[in-house]
C-alpha positions as CSV (number, residue, x, y, z in Angstrom):
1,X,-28.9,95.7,51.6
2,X,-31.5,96.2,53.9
3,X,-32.1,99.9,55.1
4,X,-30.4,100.7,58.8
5,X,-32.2,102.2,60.8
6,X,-30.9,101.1,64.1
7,X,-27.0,103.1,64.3
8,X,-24.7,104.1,66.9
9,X,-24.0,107.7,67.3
10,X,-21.1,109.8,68.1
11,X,-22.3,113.1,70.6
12,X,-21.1,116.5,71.1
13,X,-19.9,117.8,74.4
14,X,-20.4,121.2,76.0
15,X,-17.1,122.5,77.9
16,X,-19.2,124.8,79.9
17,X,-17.1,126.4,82.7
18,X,-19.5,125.2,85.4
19,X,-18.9,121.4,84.5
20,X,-16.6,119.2,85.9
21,X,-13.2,118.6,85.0
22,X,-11.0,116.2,83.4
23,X,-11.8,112.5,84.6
24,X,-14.2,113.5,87.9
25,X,-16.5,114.5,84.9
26,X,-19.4,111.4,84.0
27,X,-19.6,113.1,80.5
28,X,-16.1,112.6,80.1
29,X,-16.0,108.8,81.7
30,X,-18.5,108.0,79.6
31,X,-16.8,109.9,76.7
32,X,-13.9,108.2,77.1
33,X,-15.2,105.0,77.6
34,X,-17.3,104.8,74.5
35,X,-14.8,106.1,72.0
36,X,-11.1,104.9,73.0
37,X,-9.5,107.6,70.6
38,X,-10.8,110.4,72.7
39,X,-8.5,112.4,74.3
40,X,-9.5,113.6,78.1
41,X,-7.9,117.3,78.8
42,X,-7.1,116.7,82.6
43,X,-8.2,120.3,83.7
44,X,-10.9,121.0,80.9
45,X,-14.8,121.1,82.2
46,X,-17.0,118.5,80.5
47,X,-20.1,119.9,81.5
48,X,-22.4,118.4,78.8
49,X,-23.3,115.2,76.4
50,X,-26.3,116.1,74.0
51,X,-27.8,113.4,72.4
52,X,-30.2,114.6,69.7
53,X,-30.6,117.0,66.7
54,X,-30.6,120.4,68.4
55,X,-28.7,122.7,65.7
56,X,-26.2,124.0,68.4
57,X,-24.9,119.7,69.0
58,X,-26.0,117.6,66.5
59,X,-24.7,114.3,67.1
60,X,-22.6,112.4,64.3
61,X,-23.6,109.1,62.6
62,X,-21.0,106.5,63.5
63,X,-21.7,103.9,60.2
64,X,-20.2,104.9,57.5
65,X,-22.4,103.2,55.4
66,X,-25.2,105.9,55.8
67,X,-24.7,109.3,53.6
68,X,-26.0,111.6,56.0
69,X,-23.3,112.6,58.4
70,X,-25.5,113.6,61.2
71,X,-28.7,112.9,63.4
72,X,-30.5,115.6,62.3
73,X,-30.0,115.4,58.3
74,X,-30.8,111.3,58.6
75,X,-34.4,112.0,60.4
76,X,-35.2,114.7,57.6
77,X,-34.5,112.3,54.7
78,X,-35.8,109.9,56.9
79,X,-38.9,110.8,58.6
80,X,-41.1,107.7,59.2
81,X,-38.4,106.7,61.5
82,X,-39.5,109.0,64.5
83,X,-43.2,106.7,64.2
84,X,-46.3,108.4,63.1
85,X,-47.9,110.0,65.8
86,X,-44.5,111.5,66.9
87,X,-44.1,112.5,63.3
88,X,-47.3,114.2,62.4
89,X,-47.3,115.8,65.8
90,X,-44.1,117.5,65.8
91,X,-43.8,118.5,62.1
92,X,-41.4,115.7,61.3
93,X,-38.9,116.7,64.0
94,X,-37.2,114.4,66.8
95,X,-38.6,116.1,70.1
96,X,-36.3,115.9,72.7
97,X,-32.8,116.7,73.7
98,X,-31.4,113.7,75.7
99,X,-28.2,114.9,77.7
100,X,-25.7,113.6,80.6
101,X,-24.9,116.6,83.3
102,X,-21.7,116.7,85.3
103,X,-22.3,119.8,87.4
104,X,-19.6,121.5,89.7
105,X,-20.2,124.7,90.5
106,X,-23.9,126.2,90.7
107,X,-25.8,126.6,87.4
108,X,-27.7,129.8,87.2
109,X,-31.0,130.1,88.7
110,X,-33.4,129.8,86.2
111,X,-36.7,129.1,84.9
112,X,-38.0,128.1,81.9
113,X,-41.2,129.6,79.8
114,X,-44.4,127.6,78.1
115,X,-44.7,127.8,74.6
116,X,-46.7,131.4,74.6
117,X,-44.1,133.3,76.5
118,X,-41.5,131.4,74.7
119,X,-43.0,132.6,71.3
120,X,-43.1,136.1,72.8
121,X,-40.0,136.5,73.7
122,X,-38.6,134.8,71.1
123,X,-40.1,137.2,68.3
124,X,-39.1,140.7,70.9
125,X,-35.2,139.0,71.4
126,X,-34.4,136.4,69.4
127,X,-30.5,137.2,70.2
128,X,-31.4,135.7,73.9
129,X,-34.2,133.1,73.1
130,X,-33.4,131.2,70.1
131,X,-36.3,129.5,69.2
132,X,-40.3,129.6,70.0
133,X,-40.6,125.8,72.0
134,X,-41.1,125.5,75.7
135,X,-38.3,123.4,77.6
136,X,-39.5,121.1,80.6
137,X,-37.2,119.2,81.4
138,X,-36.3,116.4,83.9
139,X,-33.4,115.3,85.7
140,X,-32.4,112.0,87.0
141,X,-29.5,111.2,89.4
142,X,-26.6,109.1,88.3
143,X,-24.3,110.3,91.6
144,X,-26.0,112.0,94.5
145,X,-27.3,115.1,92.8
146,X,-28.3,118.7,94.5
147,X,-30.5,121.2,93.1
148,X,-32.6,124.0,94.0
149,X,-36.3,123.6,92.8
150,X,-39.3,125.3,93.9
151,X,-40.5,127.8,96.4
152,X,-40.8,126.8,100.0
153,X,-43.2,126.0,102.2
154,X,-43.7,129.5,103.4
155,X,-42.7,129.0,107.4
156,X,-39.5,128.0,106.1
157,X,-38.6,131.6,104.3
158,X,-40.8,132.9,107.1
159,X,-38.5,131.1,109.3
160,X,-35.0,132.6,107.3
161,X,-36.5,136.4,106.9
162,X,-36.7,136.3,111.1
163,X,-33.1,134.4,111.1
164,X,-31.1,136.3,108.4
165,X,-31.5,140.1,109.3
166,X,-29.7,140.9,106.0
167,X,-32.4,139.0,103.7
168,X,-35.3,140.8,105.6
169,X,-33.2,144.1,105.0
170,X,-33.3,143.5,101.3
171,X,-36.9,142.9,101.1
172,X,-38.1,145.4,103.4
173,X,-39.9,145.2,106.5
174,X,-43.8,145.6,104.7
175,X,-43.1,142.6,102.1
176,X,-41.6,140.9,105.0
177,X,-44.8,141.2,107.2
178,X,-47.3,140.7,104.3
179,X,-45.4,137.5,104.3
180,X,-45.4,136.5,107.8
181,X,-49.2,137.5,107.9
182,X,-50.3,135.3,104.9
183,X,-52.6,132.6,105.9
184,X,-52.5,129.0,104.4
185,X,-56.2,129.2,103.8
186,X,-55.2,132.0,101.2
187,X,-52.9,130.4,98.4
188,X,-53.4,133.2,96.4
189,X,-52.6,135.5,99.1
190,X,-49.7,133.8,100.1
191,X,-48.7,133.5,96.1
192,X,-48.9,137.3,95.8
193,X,-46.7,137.9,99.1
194,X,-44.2,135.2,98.1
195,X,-44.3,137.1,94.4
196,X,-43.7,140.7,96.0
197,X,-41.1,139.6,98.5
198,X,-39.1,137.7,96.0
199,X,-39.3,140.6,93.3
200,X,-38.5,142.8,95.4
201,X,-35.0,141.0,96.0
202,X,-34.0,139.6,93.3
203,X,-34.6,143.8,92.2
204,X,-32.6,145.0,95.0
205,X,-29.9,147.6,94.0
206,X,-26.8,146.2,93.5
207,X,-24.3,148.4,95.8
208,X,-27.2,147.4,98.6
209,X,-27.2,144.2,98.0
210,X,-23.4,143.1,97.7
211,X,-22.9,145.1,101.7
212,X,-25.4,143.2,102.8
213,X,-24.4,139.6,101.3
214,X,-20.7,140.3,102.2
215,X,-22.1,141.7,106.3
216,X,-23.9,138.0,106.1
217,X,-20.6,136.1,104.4
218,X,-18.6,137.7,107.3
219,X,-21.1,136.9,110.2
220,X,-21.6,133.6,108.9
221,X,-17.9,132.7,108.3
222,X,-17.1,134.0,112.1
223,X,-20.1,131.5,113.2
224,X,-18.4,128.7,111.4
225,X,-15.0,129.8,113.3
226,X,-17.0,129.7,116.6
227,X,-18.4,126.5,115.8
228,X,-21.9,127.5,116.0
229,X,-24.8,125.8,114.1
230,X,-25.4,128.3,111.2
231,X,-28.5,125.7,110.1
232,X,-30.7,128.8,110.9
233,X,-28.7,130.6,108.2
234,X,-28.5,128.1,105.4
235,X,-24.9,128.9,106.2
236,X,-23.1,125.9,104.5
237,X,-24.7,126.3,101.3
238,X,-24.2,130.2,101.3
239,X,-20.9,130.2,101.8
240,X,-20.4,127.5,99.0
241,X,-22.4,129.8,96.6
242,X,-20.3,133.0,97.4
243,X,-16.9,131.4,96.9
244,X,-18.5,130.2,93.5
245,X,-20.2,133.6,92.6
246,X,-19.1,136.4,95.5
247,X,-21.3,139.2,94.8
248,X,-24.1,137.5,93.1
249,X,-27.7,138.2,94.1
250,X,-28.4,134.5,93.5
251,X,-26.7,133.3,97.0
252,X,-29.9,134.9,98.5
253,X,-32.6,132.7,96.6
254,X,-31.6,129.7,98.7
255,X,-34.1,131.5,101.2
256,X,-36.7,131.0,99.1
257,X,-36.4,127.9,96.9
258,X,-36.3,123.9,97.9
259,X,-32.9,122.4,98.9
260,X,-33.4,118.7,96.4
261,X,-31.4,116.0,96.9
262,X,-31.6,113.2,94.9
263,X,-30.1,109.9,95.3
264,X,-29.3,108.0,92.0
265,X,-32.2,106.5,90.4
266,X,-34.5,109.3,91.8
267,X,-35.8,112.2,89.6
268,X,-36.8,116.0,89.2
269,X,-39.1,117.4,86.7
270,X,-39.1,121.1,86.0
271,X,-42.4,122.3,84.2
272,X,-43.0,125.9,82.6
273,X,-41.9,129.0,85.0
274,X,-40.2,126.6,87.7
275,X,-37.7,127.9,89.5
276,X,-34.6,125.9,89.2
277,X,-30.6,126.0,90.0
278,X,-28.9,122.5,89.7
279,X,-25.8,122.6,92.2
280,X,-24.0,119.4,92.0
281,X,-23.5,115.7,90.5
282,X,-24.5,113.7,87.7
283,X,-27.5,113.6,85.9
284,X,-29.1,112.3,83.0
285,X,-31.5,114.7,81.9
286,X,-34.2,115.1,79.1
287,X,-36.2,117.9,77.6
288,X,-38.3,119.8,74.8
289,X,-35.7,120.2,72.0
290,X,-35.4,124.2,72.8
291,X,-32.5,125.9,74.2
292,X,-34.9,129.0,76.6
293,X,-33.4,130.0,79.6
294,X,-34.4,133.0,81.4
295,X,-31.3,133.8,84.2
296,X,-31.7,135.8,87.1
297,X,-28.6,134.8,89.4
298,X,-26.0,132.8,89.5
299,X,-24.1,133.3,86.4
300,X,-22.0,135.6,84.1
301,X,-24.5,135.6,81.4
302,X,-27.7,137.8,80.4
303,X,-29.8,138.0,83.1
304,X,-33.6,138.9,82.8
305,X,-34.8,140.0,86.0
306,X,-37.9,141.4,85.3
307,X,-39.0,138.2,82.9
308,X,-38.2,135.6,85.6
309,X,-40.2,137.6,88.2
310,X,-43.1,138.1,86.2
311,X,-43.4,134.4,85.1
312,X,-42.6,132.4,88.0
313,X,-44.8,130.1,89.5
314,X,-44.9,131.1,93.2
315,X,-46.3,128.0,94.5
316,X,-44.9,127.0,97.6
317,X,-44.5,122.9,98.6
318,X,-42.1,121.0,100.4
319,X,-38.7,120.1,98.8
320,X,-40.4,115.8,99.0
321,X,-42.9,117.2,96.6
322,X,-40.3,117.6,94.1
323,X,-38.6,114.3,93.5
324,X,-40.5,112.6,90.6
325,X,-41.3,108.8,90.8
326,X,-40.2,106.3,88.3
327,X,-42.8,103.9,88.1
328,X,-41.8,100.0,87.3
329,X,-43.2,98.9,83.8
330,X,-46.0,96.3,83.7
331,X,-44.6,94.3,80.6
332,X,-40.9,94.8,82.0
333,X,-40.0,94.5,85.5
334,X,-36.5,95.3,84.5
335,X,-38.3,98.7,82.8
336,X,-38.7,102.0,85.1
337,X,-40.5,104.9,83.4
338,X,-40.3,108.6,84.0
339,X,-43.5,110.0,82.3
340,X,-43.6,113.3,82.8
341,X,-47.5,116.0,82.7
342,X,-46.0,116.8,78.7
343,X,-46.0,115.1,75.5
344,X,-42.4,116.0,74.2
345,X,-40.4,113.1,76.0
346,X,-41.0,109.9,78.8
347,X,-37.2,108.4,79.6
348,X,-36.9,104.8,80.4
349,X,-34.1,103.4,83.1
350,X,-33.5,99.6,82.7
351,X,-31.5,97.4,84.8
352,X,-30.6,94.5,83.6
353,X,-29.4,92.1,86.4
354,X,-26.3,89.6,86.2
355,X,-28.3,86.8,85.8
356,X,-29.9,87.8,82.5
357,X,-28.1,87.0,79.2
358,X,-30.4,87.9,76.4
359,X,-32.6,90.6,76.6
360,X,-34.6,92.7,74.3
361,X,-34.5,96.2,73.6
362,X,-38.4,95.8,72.6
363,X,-39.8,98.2,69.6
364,X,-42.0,100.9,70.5
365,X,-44.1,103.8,68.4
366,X,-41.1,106.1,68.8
367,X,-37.5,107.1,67.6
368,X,-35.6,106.5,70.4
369,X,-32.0,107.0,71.8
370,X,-30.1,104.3,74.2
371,X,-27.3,105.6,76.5
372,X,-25.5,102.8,78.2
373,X,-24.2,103.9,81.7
374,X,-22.7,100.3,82.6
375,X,-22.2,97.0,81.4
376,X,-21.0,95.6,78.4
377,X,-22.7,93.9,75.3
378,X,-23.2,92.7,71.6
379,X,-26.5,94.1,70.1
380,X,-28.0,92.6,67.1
381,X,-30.8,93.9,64.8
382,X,-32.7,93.2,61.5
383,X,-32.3,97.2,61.3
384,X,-28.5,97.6,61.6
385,X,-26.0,96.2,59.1
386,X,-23.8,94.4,61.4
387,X,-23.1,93.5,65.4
388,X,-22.9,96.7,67.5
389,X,-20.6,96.0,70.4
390,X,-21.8,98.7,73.4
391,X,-20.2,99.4,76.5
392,X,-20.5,102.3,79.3
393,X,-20.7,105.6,77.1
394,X,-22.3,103.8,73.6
395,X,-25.1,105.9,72.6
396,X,-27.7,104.3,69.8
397,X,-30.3,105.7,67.5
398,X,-33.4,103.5,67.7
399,X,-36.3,103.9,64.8
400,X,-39.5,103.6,65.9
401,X,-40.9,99.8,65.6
402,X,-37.2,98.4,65.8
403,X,-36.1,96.4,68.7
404,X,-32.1,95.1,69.6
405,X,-31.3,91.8,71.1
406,X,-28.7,92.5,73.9
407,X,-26.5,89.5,74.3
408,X,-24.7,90.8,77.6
409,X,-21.0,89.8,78.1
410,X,-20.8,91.8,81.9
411,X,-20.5,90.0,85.4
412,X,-22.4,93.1,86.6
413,X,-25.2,93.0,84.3
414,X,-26.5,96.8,82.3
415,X,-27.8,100.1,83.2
416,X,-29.6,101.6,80.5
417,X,-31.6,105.1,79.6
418,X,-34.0,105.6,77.3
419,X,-35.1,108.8,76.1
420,X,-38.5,108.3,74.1
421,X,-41.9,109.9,72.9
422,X,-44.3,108.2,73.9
423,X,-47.8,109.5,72.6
């Protein structure tokens, strides 16, 4: 019998508590979906799908005809499969993490390091950072999709310290001025303002802090009754926050980062010391296979103030500066690639219209992993044993050099991801 090397897989979810629940979850749609014997707990969160090798979700062979039982054991035994390059650059290790997001309430705001702090703090607290990789990642909408990413332009904080009077209270009136004063023929004047009035929040004292979010929760909330445009305040978004985390520092850092929308198709990446909080939706989202977060707000877990602070890029740009563009394939018009400034991982999205019956899955120099978000069809390859019937939720392993004919059975025709490395 021939070797497989083309398999579906079977992927571990994360019941994180900030997830959504039940059947408003895409992980669990999907879930569900793709394996008709899974049971969907109507008021459990399904917060997370992880499609890769990571130690803490490594997903389960589905063909029983292969003796490894998971991902992660196969590519050891088997490593020519992740191509080459990808091989002899990454020690003979698939990596990327490929996941699906169904966010509820706010995830923590956060930032990721590069690979020297990561190494740093991974030898000083390995109990908090697991590992020694860097984790850029990128997101891409499957429902509109909110997230904070980025420092400001600087009039716009300006703009909130002069509108908020608690915010400026937190940060003082010197940091406040050296803010307003900074000129936009100084970046790194501006940088170190933006650094000094953030740090000194985000180190404010915590009985200071909590009067003066709950004086701007109650001014804000009687503005609301009034009817008033709280715009000025952010007020919408900081009441939502509160009611998710009342008495958490991170309602105030939507005064200094980017409000992202993205509508689906349409993309964020998050490079070393980016600030980051993802809000709400469904996402598809790839990165390094690490698992670093350094938390600052926004969550019951470890925080690390003083890292975040130190390592944060404090760039300011426009929130339109953030979305990432997928650009369309020039062998594939039904191809849109989102190639991200790092070698660990370029993800594919490919829309197959109704009109198309056959289509090819075509080989490249790279393991890769196929999610199906919609559609329905029979995939055939010299490097699987048999037929693999996929619908919305099927998730394939792809050797690098293989390709799959799709023979599609929808009226809708396919959406597609593909996460890849692409060298």
């Amino acid at each position: 019998m021939a070797e497989i090397r083309v398999f579906p897989l079977s992927c571990v979810v994360q019941n994180y508590s900030w997830g959504k629940v039940g059947l408003e979850s895409e992980v669990a749609k999907l879930l569900a979906s793709g394996d008709p014997l899974v049971q969907i707990q109507p008021d459990r969160p399904y917060a997370e799908l992880w499609m890769g090798t990571h130690p803490r979700g490594d997903a389960i062979i589905r063909d029983n005809r292969i003796p490894q039982k998971t991902l992660g054991q196969w590519i050891a035994d088997n490593p020519a499969c992740l191509g080459a390059k990808v091989k002899d650059t990454f020690q003979g290790c698939l990596p990327f993490l490929f996941k699906v997001l169904s966010v509820d309430t706010a995830l923590s705001v956060q930032a990721h390091p590069n690979k020297e702090l990561a190494a740093k703090l991974h030898a000083q607290f390995p109990e908090h950072y697991p590992d020694a990789n860097h984790k850029p990642e990128m997101a891409i909408a499957l429902t509109p999709f909110e997230g904070l990413c980025g420092f400001r332009p600087v009039e716009e904080i300006v703009s909130f310290l002069q509108n908020v009077p608690e915010l400026r209270a937190l940060i003082g009136e010197v940091a406040a001025e050296q803010l307003e004063r900074s000129g936009s023929d100084d970046p790194r004047g501006v940088s170190a303002a933006l650094r000094v009035c953030f740090t000194r929040l985000m180190k404010s004292e915590k009985k200071f802090f909590v009067d003066q979010l709950n004086m701007l929760v109650k001014r804000i909330s009687q503005e609301v009754e009034e009817g008033k445009d709280t715009s000025g305040s952010n007020g919408e978004l900081l009441l939502r926050l509160h009611s998710q985390y009342p008495g958490d520092i991170g309602c105030f850092t939507i005064y200094f980062l980017n409000l992202v929308r993205l509508e689906p198709g349409e993309a964020m990446f998050l490079g070393a010391n980016e600030p980051h909080a993802y809000l709400h939706g469904d996402c598809v989202e790839c990165m390094a296979c690490s698992d670093n977060t350094v938390r600052a707000g926004l969550t019951p877990k470890f925080i690390d103030v003083l890292t975040l602070c130190e390592m944060l890029n404090y760039t300011p740009a426009p929130s339109t500066s953030k979305i990432f563009p997928a650009v369309q394939s020039q062998l594939d018009p039904n191809v849109y690639l989102y190639d991200p400034p790092v070698p660990d991982f370029t993800i594919m999205r490919i829309e197959i219209p109704a009109s198309i019956k056959l289509y090819l899955i075509s080989a490249i120099d790279s393991a890769s992993i196929l999610l199906v978000i919609q559609g329905t069809a029979v995939g055939t390859s010299t490097a699987a044993a048999s037929e693999m019937s996929l619908c919305r939720g099927s998730v394939l392993f792809i050797s690098a050099n293989e390709s799959i004919s799709l023979h599609l059975s929808s009226a809708d025709g396919m959406l597609l991801f593909r996460a890849c490395c692409v060298l």
